[in-house]
C-alpha positions as a printed NumPy array, in Angstrom:
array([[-19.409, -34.338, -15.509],
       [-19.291, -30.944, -14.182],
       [-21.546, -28.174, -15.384],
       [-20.001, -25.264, -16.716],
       [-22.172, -21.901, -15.553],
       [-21.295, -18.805, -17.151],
       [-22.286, -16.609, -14.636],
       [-20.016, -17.922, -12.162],
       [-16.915, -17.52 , -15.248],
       [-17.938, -13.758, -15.804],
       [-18.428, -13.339, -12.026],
       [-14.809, -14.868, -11.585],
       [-13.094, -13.233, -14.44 ],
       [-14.898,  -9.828, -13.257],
       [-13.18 , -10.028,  -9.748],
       [ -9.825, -11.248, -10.876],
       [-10.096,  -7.938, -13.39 ],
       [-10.507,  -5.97 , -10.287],
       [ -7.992,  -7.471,  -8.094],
       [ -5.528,  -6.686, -10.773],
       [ -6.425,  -2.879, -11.343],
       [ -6.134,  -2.83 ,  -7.396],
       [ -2.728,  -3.855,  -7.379],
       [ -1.913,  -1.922, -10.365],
       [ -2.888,   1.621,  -8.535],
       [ -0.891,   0.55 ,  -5.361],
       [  2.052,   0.34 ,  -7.548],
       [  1.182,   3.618, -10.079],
       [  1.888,   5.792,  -6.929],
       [  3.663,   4.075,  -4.863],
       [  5.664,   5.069,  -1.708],
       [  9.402,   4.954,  -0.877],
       [ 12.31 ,   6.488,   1.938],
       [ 14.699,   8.555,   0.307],
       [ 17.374,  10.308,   2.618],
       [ 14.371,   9.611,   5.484],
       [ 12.003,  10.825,   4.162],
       [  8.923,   9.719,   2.358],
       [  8.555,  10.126,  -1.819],
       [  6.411,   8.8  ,  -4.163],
       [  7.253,   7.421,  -7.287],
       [  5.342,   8.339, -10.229],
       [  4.603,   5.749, -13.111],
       [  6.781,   6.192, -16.08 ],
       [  7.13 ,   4.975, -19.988],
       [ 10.523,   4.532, -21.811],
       [ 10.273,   4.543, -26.178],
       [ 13.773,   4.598, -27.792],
       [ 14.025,   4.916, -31.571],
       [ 17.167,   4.28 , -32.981],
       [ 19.442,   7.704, -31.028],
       [ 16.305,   9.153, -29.602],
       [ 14.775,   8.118, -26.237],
       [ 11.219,   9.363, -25.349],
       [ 10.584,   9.495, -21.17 ],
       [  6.95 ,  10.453, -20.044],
       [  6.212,  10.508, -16.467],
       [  2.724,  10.411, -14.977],
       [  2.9  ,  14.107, -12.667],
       [ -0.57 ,  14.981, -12.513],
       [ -1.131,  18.7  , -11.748],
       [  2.507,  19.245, -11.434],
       [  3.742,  22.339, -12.811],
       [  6.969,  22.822, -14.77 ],
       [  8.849,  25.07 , -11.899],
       [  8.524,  22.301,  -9.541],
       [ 10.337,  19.649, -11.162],
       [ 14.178,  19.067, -11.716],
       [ 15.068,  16.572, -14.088],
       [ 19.075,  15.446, -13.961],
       [ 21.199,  13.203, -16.329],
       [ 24.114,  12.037, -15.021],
       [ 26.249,   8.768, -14.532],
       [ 23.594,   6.877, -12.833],
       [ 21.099,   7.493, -15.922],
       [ 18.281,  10.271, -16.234],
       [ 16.543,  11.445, -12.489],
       [ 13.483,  13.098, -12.396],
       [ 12.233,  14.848,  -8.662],
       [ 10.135,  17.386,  -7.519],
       [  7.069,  18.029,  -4.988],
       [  3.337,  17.984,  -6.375],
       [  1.542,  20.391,  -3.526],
       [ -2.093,  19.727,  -2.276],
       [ -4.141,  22.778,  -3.722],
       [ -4.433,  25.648,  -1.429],
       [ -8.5  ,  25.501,  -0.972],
       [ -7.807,  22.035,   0.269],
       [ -5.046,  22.465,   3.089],
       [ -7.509,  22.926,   5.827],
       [-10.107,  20.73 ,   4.533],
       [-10.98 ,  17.366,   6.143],
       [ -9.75 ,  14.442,   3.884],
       [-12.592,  11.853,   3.044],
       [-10.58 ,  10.705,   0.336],
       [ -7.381,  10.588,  -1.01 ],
       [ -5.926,   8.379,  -3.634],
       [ -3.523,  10.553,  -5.549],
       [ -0.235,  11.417,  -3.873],
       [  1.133,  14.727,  -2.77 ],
       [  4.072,  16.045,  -1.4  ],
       [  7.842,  14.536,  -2.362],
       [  8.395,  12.712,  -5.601],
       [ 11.352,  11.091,  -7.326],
       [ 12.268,   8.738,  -9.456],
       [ 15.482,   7.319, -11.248],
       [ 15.229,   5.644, -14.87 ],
       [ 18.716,   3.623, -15.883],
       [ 19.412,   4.77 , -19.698],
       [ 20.822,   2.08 , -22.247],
       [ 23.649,   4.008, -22.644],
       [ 24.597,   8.149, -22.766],
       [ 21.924,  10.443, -23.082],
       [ 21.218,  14.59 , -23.479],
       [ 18.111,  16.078, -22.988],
       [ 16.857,  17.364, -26.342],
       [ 13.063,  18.998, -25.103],
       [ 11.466,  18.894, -21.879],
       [  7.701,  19.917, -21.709],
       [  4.466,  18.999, -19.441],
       [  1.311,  18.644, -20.845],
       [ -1.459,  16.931, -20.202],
       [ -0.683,  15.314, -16.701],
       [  2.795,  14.298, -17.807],
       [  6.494,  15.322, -18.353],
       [  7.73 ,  14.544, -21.771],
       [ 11.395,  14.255, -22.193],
       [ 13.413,  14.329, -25.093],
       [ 16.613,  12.392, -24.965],
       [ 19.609,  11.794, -27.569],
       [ 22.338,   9.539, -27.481],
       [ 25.567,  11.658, -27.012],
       [ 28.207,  11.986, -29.447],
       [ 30.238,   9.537, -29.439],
       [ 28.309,   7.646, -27.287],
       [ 28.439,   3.774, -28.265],
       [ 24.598,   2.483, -28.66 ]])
């Protein structure tokens, strides 16, 4: 009968944690073409309660001016540019794990949706949605 050594378990269950938060930050910013040229797509979460929909997008030092947001037949899109800080345009990049430049990204709505309140606080862009009149759930 085999042994069962729990430092080999943690050791395992340690590097399987890891793998996983790996793969999770390739796909929190990940990259995509859009009319040739390259965007990222920031990570997004979706709460609906009852009429109301609640949209917050991950847009890390991203400020209001530089972000569109667009409801229309295809659901609710939300694009805009995050720009590298000036005091770090001519610096040498060691590092770089947060995205810059281009972003977009399109979020299919159960249904017919206004914007109620937009605001950006704290790294994200909250949105306020509300089923339209009429509007069957």
């Amino acid at each position: 009968m085999p042994s069962w050594d729990p430092d080999s378990w943690v050791w395992g269950e340690a590097l399987d944690l890891f793998d996983r938060a790996e793969r999770l930050q390739r796909q929190f910013f990940r990259l995509q073409l859009r009319s040739g040229a390259p965007v990222w797509v920031p990570p997004v979460d979706v709460f609906e309660q009852g009429d109301a929909l609640l949209v917050v997008v991950a847009l890390p030092d991203v400020p209001p001016a530089q972000v569109e947001v667009v409801i229309d037949a295809d659901g609710l899109l939300v694009r805009g540019e995050r720009r590298l800080p000036e005091a770090c345009r001519q610096a040498r990049i060691r590092q770089m794990e947060m995205p810059y430049g281009l972003f977009e990204r399109r979020i299919v709505l159960p249904g017919t949706f206004e914007l109620v309140r937009r605001s950006i606080g704290n790294g994200c862009l909250v949105l306020n949605l509300r089923r339209s009149e009429g509007a069957a759930p």
